[in-house]
N, C-alpha and C positions, 0 to 999 in steps of 0.2 A: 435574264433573270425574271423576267416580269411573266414567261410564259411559265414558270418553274414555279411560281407562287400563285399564281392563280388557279394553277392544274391538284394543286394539292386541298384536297378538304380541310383537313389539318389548320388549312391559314386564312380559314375567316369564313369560310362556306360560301354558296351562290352569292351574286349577285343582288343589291336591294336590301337586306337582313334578311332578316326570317319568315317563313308565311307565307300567309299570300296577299299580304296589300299592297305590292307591288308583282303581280305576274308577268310570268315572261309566255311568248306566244309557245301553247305547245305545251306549255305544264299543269299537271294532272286536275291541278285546283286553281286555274287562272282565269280572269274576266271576271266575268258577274255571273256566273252561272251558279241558281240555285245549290242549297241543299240534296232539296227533293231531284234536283236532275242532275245534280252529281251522284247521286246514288248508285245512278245505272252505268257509272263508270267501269271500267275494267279493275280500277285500285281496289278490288274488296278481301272481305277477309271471311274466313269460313263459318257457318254458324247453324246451330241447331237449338230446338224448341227448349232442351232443357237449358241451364246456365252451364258459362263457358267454365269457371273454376269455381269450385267451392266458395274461394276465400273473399271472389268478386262479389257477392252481396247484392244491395241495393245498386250499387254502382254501375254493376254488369247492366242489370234491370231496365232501370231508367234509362241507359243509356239507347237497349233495344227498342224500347216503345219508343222512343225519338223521330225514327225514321223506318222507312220499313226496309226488311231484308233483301240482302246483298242478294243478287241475281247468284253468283257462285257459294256454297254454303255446306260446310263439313268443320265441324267441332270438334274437342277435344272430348274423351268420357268426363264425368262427371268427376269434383276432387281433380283434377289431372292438371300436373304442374304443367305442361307443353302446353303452347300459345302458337297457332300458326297461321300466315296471310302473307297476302301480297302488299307491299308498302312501293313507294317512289324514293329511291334515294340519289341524289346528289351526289354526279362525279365528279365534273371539268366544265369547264365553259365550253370546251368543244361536241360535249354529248346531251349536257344537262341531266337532267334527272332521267335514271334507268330503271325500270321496274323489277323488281327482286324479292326473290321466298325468301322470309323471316321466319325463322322458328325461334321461338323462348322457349328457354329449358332447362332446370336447373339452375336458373343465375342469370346464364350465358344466354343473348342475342346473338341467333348467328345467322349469315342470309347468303344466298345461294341464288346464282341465275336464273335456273330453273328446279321443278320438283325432285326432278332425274336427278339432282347433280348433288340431293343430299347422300346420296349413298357413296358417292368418293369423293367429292369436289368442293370444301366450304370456301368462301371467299374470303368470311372477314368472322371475328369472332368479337363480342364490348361485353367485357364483366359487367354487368350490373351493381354491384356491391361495392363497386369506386368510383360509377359514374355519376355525370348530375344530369337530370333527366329536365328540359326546360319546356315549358308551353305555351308560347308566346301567344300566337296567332289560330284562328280556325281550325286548318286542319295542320298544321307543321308542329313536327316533333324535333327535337333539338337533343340529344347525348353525346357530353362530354364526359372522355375518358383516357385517362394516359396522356394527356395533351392533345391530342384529337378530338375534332369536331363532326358530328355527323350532321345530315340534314336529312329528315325524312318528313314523306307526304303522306296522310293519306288521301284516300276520295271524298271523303266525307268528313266533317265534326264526330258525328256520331262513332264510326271508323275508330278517326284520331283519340276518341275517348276511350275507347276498347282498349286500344292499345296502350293508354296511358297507364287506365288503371290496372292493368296485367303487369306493367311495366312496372310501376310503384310496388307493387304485390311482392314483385318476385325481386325486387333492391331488397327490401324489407327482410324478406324472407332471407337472399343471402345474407344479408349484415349478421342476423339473428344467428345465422350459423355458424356464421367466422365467428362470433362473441362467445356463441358454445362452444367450439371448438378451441379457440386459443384457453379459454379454463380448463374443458375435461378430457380433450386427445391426447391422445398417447402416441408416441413413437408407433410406424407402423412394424419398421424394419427390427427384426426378430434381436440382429445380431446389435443393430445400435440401440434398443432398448436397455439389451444385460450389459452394455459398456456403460450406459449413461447412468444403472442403475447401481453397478458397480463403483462406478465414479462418486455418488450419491453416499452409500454405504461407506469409502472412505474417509468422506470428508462428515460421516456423523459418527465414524469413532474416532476421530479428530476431535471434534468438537467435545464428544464426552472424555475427552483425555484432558482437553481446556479447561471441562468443567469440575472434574476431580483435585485440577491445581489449584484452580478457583476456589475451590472449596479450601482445600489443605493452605493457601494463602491467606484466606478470610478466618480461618477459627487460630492458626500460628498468629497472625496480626492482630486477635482480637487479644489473645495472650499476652502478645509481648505490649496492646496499650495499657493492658491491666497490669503486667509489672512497673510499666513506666509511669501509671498514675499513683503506685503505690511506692515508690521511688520519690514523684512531685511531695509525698504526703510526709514521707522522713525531713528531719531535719541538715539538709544540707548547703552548702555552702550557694551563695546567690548565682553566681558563675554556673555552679554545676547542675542547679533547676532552670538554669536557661537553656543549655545540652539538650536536657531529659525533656524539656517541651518541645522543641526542635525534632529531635527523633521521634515524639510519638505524631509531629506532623507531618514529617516524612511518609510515618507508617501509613497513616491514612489515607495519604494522596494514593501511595503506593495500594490500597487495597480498594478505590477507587478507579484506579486507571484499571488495573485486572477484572474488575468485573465490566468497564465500557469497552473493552477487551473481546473477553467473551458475548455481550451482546451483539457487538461488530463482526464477530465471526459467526454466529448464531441469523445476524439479517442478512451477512452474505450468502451462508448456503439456501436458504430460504429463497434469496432473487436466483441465484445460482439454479435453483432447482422450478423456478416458475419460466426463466428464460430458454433452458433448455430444451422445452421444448416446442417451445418458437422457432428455435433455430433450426431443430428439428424438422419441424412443420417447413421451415421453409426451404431446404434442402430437398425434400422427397418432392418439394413441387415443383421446382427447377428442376431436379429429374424425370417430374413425368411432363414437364414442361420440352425436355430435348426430346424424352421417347416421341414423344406428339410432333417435334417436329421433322424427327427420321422418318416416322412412316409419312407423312404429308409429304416430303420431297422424293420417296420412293415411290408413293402411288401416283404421283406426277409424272416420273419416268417409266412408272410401266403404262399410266395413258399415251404418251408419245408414244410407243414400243408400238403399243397397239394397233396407235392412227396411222403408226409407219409400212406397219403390216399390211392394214387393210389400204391404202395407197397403193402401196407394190402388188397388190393382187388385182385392183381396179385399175390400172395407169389411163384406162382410155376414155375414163368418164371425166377425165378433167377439160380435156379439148374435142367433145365430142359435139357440141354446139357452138358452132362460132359466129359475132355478132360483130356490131358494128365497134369500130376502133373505143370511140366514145362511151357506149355502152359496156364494155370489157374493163375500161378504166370504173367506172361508177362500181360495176358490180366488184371489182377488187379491191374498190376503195370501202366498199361496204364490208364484203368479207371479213376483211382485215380489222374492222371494228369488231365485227362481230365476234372473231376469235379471239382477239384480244383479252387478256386477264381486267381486275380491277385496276382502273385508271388512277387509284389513288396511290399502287405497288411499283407504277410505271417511274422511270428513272427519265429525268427530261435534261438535255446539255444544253447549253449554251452554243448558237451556231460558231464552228472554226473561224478564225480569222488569219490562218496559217497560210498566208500568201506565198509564193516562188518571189526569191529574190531578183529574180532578172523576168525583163520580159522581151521576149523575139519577137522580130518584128520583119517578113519575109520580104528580100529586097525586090523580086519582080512579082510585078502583080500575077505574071501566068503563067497556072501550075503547071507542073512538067505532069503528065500523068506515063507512069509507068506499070505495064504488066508484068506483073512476075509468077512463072507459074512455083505454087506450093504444093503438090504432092506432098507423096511420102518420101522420106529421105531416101535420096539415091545409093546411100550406104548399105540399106536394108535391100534396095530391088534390086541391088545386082545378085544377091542368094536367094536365091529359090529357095537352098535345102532348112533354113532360120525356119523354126514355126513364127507363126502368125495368131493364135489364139491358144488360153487356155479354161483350164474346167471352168461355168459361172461357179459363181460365189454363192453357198446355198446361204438363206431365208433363217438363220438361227438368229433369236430373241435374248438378250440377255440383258439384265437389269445393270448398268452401270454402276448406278450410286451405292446399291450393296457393296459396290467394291470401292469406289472412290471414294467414301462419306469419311474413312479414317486414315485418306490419305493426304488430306487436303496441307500444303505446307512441305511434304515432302518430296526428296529426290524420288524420279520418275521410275531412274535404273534401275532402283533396289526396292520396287515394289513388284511380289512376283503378279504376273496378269495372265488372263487366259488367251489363247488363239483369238478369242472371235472379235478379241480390239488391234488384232493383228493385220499386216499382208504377207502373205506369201515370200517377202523379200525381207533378207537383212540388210544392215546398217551399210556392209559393206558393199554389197549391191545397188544402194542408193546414191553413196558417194560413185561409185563409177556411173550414175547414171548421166552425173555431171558433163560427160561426153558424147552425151545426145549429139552436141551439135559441134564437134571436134572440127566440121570444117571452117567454119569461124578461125581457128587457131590456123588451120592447113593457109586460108585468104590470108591471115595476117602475119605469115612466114613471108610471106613473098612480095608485103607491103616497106617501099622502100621509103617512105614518112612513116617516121616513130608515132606521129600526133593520129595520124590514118590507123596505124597498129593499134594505138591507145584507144581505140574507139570501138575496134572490131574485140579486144580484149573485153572490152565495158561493156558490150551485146553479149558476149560469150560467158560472161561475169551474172548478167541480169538472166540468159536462159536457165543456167541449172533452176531458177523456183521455176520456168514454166510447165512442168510435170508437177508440181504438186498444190496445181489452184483444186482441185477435185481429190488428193489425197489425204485424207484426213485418218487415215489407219495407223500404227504404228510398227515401222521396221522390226524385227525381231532383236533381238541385243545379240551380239555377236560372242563365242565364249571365247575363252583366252586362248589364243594360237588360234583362232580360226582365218582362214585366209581366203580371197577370191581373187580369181583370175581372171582377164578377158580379152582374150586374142583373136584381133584382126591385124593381123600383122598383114598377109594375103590378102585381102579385102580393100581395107584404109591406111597400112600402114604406120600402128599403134600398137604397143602392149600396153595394158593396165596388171595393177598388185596392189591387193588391198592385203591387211591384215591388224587382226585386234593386237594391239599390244597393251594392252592395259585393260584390269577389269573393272578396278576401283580406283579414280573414277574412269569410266569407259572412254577407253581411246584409242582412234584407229589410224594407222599410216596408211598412203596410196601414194604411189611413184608411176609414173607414163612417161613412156618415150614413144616418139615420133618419126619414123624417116620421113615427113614431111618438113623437120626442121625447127623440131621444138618439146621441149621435157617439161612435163607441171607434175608438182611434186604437195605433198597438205598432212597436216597431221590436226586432225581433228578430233576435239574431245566434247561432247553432250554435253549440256545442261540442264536438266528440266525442271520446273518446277509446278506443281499441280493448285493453284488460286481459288478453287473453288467453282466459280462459274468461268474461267478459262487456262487453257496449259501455254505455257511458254518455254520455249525451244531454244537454248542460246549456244548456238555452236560456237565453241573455244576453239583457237586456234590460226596460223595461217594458211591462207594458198600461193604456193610461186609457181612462175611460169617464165622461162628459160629460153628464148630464140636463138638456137646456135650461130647461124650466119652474123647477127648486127651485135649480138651479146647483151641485148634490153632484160632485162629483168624484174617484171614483174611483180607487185607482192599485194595482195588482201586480205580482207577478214567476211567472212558470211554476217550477215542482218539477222536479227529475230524472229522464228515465225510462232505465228500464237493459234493457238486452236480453239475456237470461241462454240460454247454454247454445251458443255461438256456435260451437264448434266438433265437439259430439257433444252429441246428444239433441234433444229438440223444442224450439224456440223461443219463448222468452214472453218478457211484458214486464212492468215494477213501474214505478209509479210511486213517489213518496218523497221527503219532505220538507216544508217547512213555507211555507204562503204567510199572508202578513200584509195583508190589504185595507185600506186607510184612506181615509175620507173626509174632506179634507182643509179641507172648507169648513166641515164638524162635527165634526172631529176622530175620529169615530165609527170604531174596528178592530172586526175579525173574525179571527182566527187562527184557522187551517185547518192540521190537521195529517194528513198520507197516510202510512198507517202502511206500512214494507215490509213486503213476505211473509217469513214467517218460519214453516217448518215445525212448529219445536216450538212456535206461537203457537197460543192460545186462541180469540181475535180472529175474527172474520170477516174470509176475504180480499178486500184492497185497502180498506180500512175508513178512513172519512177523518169527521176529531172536527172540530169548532170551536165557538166561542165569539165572540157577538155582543154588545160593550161598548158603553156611552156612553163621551165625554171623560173622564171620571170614572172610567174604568179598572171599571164597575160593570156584573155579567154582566147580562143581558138576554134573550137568546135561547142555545139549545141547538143543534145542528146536528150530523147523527149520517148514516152512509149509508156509500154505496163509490162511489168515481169510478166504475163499470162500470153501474151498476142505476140506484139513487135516491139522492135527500139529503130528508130531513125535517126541520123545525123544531117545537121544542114553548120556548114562553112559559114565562120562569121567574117562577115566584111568590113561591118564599122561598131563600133559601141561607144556608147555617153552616159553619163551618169541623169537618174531620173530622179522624180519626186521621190517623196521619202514613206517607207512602208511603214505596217502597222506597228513595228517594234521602233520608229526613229528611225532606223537606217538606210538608207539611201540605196534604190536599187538601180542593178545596170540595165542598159538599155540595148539591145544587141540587134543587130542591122546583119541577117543572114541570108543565103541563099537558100533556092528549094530543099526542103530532106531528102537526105537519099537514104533508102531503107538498108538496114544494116543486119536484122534477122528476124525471123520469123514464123511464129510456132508451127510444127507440122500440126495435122490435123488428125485426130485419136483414130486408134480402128474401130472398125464397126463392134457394136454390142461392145463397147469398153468400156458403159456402165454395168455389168455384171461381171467382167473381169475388173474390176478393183480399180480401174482408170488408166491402168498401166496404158503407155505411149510403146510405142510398133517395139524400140532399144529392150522397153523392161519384158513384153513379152518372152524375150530371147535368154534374158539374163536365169534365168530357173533351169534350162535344156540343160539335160544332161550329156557331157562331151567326155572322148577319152582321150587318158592322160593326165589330166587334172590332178593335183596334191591331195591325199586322203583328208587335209583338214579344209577342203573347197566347200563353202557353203550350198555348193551346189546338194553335196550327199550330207549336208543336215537332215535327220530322219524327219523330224516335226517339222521342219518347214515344208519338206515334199509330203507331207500326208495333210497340209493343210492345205497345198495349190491342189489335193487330186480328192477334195471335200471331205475328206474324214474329220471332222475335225475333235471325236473323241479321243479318236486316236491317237490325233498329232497336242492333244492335252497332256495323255497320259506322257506321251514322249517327251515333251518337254519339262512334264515335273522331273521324270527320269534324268535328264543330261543338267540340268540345274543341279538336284541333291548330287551327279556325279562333281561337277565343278567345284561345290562345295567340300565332299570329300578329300579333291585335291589342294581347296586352297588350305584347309586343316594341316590335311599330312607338310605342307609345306609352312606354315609356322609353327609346329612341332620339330622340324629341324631345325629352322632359324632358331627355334628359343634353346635347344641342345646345343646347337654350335657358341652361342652366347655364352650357355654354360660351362662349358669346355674352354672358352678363349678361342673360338675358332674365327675365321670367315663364311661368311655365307654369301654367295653372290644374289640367289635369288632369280626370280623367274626371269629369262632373258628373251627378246624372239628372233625368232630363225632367221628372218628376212631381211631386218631394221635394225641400226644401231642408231643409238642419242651424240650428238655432237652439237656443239657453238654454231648458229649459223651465222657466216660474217658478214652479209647483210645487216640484217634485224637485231643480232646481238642475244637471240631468244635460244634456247636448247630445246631440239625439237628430233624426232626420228626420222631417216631419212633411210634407201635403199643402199643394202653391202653387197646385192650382185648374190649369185646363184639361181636364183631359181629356176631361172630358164633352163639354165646348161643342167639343172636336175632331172627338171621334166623332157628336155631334149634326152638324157640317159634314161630317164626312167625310174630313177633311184628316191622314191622318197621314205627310207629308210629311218631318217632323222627326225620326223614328223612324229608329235605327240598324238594316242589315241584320245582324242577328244570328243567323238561321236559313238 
């Protein structure tokens, strides 16, 4: 906390107070150095023969003969509200004071890195007209505004007095305007002026309807006190002049309250009609308060877009000099200041103290070391005929934020987007990609320990994220009835069956069987949600996995992955969270935990811990790696309970053998930054094969026009099969609501491949496979298959 409060200007500024009677080494006005030899400092501010502003005076004046002129020197025209120079401002303890273009203008101080950066880039902007502008010391300027504190330098007194009195000038100057304008502005907006003035007009023949009763109250009641004082003046009985006084004091009251009446509705419309247009005022300013701040976070991402561009056109000038280990750290350490935004915008954490509840502790001191060769998956090399590469990914620029600025908060599925935040693959080719590393499953058919099976499942569990540490594109959305297929029965001995069954919200089944000895089966449904500066992924749903021989049964959930940096900077992704594996036949868990990234973390990035139990809750195995690389297991031998972690609770202490590596990512093809990252499996999954079910993702039009770089094309095509989908889902609640009307049934969409059933397991209703499709595409018959393409 103490680095979070000191890094912020806002809570109390530099070090020392203010000024300069205590400098620090290094600041622009520190030590005892003269006036006169501060002059020839680099702090100065522009200037020329005639005077800076009209309104500056004597002030300007005096201040110039003080000292003599600043080595750098360009003024304002004469009369000219804009004030501009170089000042020292105050960021962090860790930069100290930064030097920055100031321009005054209109009101508004605003400062800018450099000169270049006023035409897209402002850092910071301080209304004048609400700050308080303080002068403590020589040359240090002090403006508070909004609760914020600034500190600014300059080189010089004389300097510091320029800018003071420009500064005063133009408070002055704003106040004076806000004071005219809250009396004689008017609504800008055309449409809310003739409401407000409409509004206005009602309530003044209101008020002369009040005044007309007013009136007709006051001359009846003047009437009727004249009858009752001439009534007081007859001779009547004592009882009945007490009455008649009574009533005329009735009357009176009563033609008093009507006219405080009408006065009170007369001051109401009067504030009614001075307030309105403050509020006015203040509406059109919050609006050009958001316009101002869309375009500022769009020209931020077309400057990324840019620096992305021109990176990818130079890649070789980044390692074209290489220097000594030590010198490569300094200059990236610099760098990385240097590109850094204002220190005051930076978001500072708190270091983690999210410890592993257990710590291993390896029982022989020497290591086994073991080679293992990683290749390419031997699945892939035993076909020649598989491609191995396809088209690059062309160089198209496209503004994000124009598109995400009004989607922030909502579902992902139902916002439509273009190709070029696309890959080449859908939904349902990514769940099959999960099978990268199928021989995991094949080793742990044939693993006769359940605890040994459990392990090789929790590697096989942790690789599906190893393909998407460099994926950061999004799957296409699958439409309804689309389906993918992927046989290696010949090969590995596996079919896969994906298909969407659900559009709203998006949900896809996948069924596999194995003659190796093993069925996984998942019905997963998306959840996205778009945060502003990060998207989050949360896939609903389980996965099982089925070992025919021993009849272990398997069951999990997927972790969250988040896509960070969505609207300015490079895109990554985190996995995160916890999966619980059980084997339900032997009660046997494993708890898997994916730590996020966290900068101030100690940890190895994407670092994924678990723990392999019996029924008995009793640890067994260790399990240590990162979703991206490897996962190892090491045999526990002994364990004790140890000191107590950061939360109170007591962690174990685990006495185990060497790890033995459990899996291990293959290693990408060549030039698999231009094809989209895809791993050796995904290049294969786009080939077109025959036989395939007319609704195969493979003969998606837009998806194949956007793997063979069209990607105009595969836009327009996709606007096309959307509006088609939409036509179908109409036509289809236009019969559900006719069947309703008639008393009918309506079954409603159903899919070809999958039906919903209890599962008696987990107790959860989920879609699983009804068998056909094979024996289809063995005939050839896909007749039943919806035109969906």
């Amino acid at each position: 906390m103490f680095l979070m409060n000191t890094l912020n200007p806002g809570n109390g500024g530099p070090p020392g107070g203010s000024g300069c009677r205590r400098p620090r080494p290094g600041s622009p006005c520190g030590g005892s150095v003269p006036v006169s030899a501060a002059a020839g400092l680099s702090c100065t501010l522009w200037r020329a023969a005639e005077p800076r502003m009209s309104e500056q005076g004597k002030g300007s004046a005096s201040a110039s003969a003080a000292a003599p002129a600043p080595a750098s020197a360009a003024a304002p025209a004469p009369g000219s509200d804009t004030y501009k120079g170089w000042l020292f401002k105050w960021t962090n303890y860790l930069k100290g004071y930064q030097r920055r273009w100031f321009v005054l203008s209109n009101g508004l101080l605003s400062y800018y890195r450099t000169q270049a950066e006023m035409a897209h880039t402002c850092r910071g902007t301080i209304n004048l007209a609400t700050a308080h502008i303080d002068t403590e010391d020589a040359c240090n300027i002090v403006l508070s505004s909004g609760g914020r504190t600034y500190h600014l330098k300059a080189s010089t007194e004389v300097e510091r007095q320029r800018w003071v009195t420009a500064l005063e000038l133009a408070k002055a100057k704003a106040i004076r305007m806000m004071n005219d304008q809250s009396g004689d502005e008017e609504p800008t907006s055309q449409s809310d002026r003739s409401e407000i003035q409409g509004t206005l007009k009602i309530l003044v023949s209101k008020l002369d309807d009040l005044s007309t009763c007013n009136d007709l109250i006051a001359k009846h009641g003047a009437a009727l006190q004249r009858s009752l004082s001439e009534l007081e003046g007859l001779k009547v009985p004592v009882e009945g002049g007490e009455k008649i006084k009574a009533v005329n004091e009735r009357a009176t009251l009563f033609r008093i309250t009507s006219n405080a009446m009408i006065n009170a509705c007369r001051d109401f419309l009067d504030l009614a009609e001075t307030h309105s247009r403050r509020w006015q005022r203040a509406l059109q300013y919050e609006r050009e308060q958001r316009t101002h701040l869309e375009e500022t976070i769009e020209q931020l991402a077309k400057q990324h877009n840019s620096l992305e561009r021109a990176w990818r056109e130079a890649p070789t000038l980044v390692s074209s000099a290489p220097s000594a280990p030590t010198t490569n750290k300094g200059s990236e350490r610099s760098q990385k200041e240097e590109a850094s935004d204002e220190d005051e915008d930076t978001e500072y954490f708190d270091a983690m103290e999210d410890s592993p509840a257990f710590i291993t502790v390896t029982a022989s001191e020497s290591t086994q070391h073991r080679s293992v060769s990683h290749g390419k998956p031997c699945s892939l090399c035993s076909v020649d005929t598989r491609r191995t590469h396809i088209p690059d990914k062309p160089n198209y620029s496209l503004n994000l934020w124009s598109i995400m600025k009004n989607c922030i908060g909502k579902e992902l599925s139902k916002i439509p987007m273009p190709v070029n935040f696309n890959e080449p693959l859908s939904m349902l080719q990514r769940l099959t990609e999960d099978l990268e590393y199928h021989e995991l499953l094949d080793k742990a058919a044939r693993c006769d320990s359940s605890l040994e099976q459990m392990c090789l499942v929790a590697a096989f569990s942790v690789s599906s994220y190893s393909t998407t540490v460099h994926r950061t594109a999004k799957p296409f959305n699958p439409l309804l009835g689309e389906t993918y297929e992927l046989d290696r029965l010949e090969e590995f001995g596996y079919r896969s069956l994906c298909e969407q069954v659900s559009h709203h919200p998006p949900a896809a089944a996948h069924h596999v069987i194995s003659q190796k000895g093993w069925t996984l089966w998942q019905e997963i449904t998306i959840a996205s949600k778009f945060r502003g500066k990060y998207l989050s992924i949360m896939p609903l749903g389980t996965i099982h996995l089925q070992f025919h021989a021993s009849g272990n049964h398997y069951v999990w959930r997927k972790v969250t992955s988040t896509v960070h940096n969505i609207i300015v900077g490079k895109l990554w992704i985190d996995q995160s969270g916890d999966i619980e594996i059980v084997n339900h036949r032997t009660k046997e868990t494993c708890q898997l935990k994916f730590s996020p990234y966290s900068y101030f973390s100690r940890d190895v990035p994407r670092k994924v811990t678990g723990v392999v139990a019996d029924s008995g809750g009793q640890a067994h195995y260790i399990l240590s790696g990162t979703w991206d690389e490897k996962m190892e297991s090491a045999k526990i031998v002994q364990s004790s309970r140890g000191g107590n972690g950061s939360e109170g609770k007591q962690k174990m202490v685990y006495q185990t053998l060497s790890p033995k590596l459990l899996w291990k990512k293959y290693p990408l093809p060549e030039n698999a930054e231009n094809m989209y990252y895809f791993s050796a499996l995904a290049l294969t999954l786009n080939e077109l094969e025959e036989g395939v079910a007319l609704t195969d993702s493979r003969l998606r039009p837009d998806q194949k026009l956007m793997e063979e770089g069209r990607w105009d094309e595969a836009n327009s095509e996709k606007q096309r099969l959307e509006e088609k989908q939409r036509a179908v889902r109409r036509r289809r609640e236009a019969e559900a609501s006719d069947a309703l009307d008639e008393g009918r049934e309506y079954e409603g969409y159903q899919p070809l491949w999958f039906y919903q059933r209890r599962d008696s397991v987990t107790g959860e209703t989920n879609f699983v496979y009804k068998g056909g499709y094979w024996e289809a595409k063995e005939r050839q018959d896909w007749s039943m298959c919806p035109n969906i393409f």
